[in-house]
C-alpha positions as CSV (number, residue, x, y, z in Angstrom):
1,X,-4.6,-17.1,-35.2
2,X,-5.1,-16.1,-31.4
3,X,-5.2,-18.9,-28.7
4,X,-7.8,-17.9,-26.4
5,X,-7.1,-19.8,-23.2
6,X,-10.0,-22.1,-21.4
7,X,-10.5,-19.4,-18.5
8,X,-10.9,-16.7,-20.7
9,X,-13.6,-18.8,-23.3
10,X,-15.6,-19.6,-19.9
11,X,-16.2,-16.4,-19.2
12,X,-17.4,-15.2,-22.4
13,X,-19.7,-17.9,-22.5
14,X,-20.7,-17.9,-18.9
15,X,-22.4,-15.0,-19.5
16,X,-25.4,-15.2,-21.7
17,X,-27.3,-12.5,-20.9
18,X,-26.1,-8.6,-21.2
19,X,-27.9,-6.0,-19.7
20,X,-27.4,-2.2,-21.2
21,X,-29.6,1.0,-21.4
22,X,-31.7,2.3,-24.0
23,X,-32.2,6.3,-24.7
24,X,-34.8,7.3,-27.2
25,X,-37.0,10.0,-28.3
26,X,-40.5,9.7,-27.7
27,X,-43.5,11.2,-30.0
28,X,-43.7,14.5,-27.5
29,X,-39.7,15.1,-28.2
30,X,-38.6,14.0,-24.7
31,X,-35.8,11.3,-23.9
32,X,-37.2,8.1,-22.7
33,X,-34.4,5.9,-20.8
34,X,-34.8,1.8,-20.2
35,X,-33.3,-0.8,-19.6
36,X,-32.8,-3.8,-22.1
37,X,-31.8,-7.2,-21.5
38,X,-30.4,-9.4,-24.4
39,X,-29.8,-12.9,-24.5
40,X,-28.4,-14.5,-27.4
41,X,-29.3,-11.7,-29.7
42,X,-32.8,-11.2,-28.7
43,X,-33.6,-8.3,-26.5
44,X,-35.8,-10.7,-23.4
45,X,-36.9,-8.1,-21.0
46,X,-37.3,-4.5,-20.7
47,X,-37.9,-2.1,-17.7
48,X,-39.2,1.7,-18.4
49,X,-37.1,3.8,-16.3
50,X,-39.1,7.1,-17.2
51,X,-38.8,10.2,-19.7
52,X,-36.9,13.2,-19.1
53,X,-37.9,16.7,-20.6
54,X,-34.7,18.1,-19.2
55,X,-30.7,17.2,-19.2
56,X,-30.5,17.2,-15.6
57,X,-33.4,15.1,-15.0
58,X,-32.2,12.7,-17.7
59,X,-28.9,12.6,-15.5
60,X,-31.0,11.4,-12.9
61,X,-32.8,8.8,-15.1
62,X,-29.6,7.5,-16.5
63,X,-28.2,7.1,-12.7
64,X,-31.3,5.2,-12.1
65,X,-31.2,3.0,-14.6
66,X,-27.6,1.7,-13.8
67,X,-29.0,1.4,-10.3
68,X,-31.1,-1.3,-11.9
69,X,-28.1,-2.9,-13.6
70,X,-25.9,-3.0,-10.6
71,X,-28.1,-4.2,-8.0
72,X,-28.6,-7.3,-10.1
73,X,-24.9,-7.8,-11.9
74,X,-23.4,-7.0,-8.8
75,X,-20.6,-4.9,-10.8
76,X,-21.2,-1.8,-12.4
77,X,-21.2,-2.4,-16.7
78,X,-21.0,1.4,-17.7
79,X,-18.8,4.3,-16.7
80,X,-21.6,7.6,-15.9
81,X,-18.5,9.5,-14.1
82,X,-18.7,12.0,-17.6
83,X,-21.8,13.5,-15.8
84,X,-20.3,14.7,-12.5
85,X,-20.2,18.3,-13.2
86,X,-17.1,19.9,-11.1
């Protein structure tokens, strides 16, 4: 069994709520991005960022949406280096 020391356990619980983004494809076959708030299991908010027809304007879309996430976490949550083309 792992010891988890009392720093660690507070943050894990200090945390309830976890923010992440949502793709999906809507009914006219484009790719609909939002953003999704959870707290304790149960998704509590949600903000449409928009659709995108095409991959660079879902690039945009997804750049948005952890816009969103950041300005009010303070610290980015995901990693969207993969879509810097070079």
């Amino acid at each position: 069994m792992r010891i988890i020391g009392a720093n660690a356990l507070s943050r894990v619980c200090y945390n309830k709520a976890m923010a992440y983004i949502r793709k999906f494809k809507t009914t006219s076959g484009a790719t609909g991005v939002q953003v999704c708030y959870k707290e304790q299991g149960r998704v509590v908010r949600t903000v449409h960022v928009g659709s995108a027809s095409s991959e660079k304007s879902l690039e945009k879309l997804l750049r948005k949406a952890q816009g969103i996430i950041d300005s009010e976490k303070g610290t980015p949550m995901f990693n969207l280096d993969r879509f810097n083309k070079k």
